[in-house]
TORPA-4810 file (N, C-alpha, C, O; in nm, 3 decimals):
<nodes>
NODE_1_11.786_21.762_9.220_11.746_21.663_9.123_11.742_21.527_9.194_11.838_21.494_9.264_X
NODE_2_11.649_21.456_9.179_11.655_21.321_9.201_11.711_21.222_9.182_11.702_21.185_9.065_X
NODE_3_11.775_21.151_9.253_11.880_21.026_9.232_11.801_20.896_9.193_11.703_20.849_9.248_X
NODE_4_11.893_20.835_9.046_11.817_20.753_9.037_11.908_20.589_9.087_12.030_20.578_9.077_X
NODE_5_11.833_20.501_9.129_11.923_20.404_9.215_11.924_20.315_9.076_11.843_20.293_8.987_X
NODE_6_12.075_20.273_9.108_12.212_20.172_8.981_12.197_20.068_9.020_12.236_19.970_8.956_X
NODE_7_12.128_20.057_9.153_12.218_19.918_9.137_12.110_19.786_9.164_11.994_19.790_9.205_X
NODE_8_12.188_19.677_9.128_12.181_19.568_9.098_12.016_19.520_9.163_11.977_19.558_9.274_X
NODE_9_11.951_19.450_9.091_11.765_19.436_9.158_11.803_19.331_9.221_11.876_19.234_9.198_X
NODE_10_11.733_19.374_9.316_11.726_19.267_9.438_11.617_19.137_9.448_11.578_19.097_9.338_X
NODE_11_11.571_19.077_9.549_11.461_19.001_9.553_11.494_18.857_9.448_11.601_18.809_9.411_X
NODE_12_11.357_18.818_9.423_11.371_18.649_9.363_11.421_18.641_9.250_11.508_18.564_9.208_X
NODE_13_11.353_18.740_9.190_11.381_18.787_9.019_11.533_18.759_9.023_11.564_18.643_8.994_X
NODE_14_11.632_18.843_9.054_11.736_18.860_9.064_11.855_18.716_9.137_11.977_18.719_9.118_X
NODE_15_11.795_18.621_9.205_11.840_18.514_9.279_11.768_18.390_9.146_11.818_18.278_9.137_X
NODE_16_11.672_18.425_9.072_11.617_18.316_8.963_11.716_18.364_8.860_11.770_18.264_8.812_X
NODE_17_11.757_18.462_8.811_11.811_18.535_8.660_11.960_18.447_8.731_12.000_18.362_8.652_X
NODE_18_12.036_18.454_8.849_12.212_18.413_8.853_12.206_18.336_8.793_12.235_18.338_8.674_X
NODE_19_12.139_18.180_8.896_12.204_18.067_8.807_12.093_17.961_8.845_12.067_17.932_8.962_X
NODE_20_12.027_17.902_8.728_11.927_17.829_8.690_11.941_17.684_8.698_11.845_17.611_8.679_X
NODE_21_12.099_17.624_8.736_12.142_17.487_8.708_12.122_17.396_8.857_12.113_17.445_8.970_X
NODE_22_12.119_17.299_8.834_12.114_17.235_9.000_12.234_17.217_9.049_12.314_17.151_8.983_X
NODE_23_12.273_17.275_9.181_12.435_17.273_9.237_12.484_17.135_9.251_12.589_17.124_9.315_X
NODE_24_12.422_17.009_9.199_12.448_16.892_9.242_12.475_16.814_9.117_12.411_16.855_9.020_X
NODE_25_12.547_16.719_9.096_12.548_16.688_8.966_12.474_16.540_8.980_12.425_16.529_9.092_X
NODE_26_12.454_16.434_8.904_12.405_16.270_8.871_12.551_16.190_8.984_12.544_16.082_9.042_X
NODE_27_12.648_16.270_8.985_12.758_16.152_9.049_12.730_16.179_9.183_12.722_16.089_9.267_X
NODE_28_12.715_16.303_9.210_12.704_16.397_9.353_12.575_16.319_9.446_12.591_16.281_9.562_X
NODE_29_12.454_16.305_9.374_12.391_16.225_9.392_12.404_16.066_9.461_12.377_16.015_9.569_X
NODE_30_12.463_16.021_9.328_12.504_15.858_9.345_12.607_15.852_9.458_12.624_15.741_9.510_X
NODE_31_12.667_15.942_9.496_12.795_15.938_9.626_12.698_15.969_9.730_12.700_15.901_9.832_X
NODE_32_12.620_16.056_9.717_12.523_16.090_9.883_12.459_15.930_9.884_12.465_15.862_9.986_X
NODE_33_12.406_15.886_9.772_12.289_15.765_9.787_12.387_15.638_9.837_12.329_15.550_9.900_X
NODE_34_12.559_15.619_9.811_12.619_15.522_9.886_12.634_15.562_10.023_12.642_15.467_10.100_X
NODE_35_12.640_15.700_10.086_12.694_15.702_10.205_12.573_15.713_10.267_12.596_15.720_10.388_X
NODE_36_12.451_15.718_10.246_12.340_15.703_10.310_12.305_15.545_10.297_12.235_15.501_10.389_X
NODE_37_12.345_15.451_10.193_12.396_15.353_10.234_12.439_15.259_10.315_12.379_15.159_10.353_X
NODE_38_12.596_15.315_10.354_12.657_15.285_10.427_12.613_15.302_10.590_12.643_15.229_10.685_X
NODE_39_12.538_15.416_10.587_12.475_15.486_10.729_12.320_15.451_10.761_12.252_15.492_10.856_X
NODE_40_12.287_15.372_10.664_12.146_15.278_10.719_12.207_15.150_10.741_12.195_15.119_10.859_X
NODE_41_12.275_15.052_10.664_12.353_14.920_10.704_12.438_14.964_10.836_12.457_14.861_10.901_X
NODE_42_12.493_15.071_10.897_12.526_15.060_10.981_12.456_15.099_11.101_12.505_15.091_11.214_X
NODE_43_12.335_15.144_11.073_12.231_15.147_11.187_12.145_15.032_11.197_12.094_15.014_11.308_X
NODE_44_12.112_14.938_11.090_12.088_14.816_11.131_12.181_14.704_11.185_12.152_14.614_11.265_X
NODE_45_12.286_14.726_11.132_12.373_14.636_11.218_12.451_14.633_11.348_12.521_14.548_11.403_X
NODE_46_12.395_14.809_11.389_12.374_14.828_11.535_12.278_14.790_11.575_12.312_14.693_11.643_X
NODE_47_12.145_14.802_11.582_12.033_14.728_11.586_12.018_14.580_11.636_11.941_14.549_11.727_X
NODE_48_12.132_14.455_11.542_12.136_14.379_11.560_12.255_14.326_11.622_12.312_14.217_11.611_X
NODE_49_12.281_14.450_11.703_12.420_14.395_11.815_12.532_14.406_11.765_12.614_14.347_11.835_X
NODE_50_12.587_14.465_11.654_12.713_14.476_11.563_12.771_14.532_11.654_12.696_14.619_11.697_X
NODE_51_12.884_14.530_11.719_12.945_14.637_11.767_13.091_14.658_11.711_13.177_14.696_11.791_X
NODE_52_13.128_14.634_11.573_13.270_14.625_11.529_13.200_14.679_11.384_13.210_14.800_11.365_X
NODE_53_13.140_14.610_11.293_13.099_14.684_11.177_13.041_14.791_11.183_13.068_14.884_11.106_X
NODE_54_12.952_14.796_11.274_12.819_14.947_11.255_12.932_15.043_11.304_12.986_15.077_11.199_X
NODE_55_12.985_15.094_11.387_13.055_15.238_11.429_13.169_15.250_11.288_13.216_15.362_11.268_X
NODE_56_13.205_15.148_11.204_13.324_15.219_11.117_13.240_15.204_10.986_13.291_15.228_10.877_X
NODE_57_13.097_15.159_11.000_13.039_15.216_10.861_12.921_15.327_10.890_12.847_15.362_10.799_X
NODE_58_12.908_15.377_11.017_12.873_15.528_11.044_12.953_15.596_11.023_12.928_15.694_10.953_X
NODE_59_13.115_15.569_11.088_13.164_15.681_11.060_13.203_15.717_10.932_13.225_15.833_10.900_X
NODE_60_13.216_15.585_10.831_13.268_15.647_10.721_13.163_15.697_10.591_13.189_15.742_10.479_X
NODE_61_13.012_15.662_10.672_12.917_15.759_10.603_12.907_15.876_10.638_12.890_15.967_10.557_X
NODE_62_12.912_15.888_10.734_12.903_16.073_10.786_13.002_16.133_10.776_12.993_16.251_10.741_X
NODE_63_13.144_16.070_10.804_13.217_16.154_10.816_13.306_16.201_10.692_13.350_16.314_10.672_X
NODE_64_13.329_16.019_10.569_13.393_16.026_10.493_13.301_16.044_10.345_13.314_16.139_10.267_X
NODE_65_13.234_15.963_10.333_13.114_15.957_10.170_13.023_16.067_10.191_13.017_16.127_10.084_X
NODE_66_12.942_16.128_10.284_12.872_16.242_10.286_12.914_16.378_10.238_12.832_16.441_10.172_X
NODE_67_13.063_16.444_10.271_13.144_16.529_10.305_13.170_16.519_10.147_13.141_16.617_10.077_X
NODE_68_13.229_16.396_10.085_13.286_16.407_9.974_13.141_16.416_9.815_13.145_16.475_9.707_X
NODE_69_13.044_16.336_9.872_12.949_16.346_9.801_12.888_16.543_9.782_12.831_16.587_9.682_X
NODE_70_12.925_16.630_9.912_12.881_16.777_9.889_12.964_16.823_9.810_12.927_16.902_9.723_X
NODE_71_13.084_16.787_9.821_13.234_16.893_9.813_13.286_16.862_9.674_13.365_16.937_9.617_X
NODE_72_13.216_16.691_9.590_13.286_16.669_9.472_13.217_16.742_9.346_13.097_16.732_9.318_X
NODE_73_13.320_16.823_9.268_13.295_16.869_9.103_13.349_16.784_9.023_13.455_16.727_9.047_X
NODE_74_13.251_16.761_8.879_13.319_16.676_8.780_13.375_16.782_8.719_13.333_16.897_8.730_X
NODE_75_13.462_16.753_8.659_13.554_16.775_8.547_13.508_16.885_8.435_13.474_16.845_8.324_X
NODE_76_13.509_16.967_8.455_13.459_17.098_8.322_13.443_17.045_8.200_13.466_16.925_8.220_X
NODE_77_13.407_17.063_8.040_13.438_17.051_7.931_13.572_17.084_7.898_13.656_17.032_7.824_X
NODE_78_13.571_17.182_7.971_13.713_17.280_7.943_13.794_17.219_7.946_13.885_17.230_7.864_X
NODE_79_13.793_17.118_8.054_13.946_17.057_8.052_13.947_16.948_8.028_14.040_16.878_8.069_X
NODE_80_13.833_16.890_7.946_13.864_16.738_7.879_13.915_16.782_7.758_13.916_16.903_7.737_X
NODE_81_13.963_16.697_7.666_14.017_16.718_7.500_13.897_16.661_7.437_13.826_16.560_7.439_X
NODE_82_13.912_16.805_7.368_13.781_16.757_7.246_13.802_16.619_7.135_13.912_16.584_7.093_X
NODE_83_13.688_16.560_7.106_13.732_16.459_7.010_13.726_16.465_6.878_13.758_16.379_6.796_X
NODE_84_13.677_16.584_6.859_13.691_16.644_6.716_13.793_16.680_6.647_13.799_16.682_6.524_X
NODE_85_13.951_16.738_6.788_14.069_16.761_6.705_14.156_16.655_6.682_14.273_16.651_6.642_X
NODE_86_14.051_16.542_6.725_14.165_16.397_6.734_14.138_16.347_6.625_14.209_16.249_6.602_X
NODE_87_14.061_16.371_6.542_14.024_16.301_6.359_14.088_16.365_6.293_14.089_16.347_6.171_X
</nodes>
């Protein structure tokens, strides 16, 4: 008798049906758009001979606001308090 295959469909279909939301949120955003920021003012102010501001506002776009702009989640619903049980 012929086996019929269980499991799970593969391909786009199946990678479109998981999850439909954008992995990035409006803040996630606004944190990449300061540390890209910080990492163009500090390539112009290398540019213009900075040599004390531009290296500690590269590094703290690449190394510190970039990193945190991928890695930050807001806050679930779940775990704010509703304001409905507060009336």
């Amino acid at each position: 008798m012929a086996q019929v295959d269980t499991k799970a469909p593969r391909g786009k279909a199946a990678r479109a049906r998981k999850d439909e939301t954008l992995p990035f949120s409006k803040t996630n955003y606004l944190i990449f758009l300061a540390g890209l920021a910080a990492i163009i003012f500090g390539y112009v102010d290398l540019a213009r001979g900075g040599i004390t501001i531009a290296p500690i506002l590269l590094v703290v776009g690449y190394c510190v606001i970039v990193p945190i702009a991928i890695l930050y989640r807001g806050r679930d619903s779940a775990d704010q308090p509703s304001q409905d049980s507060a009336s």
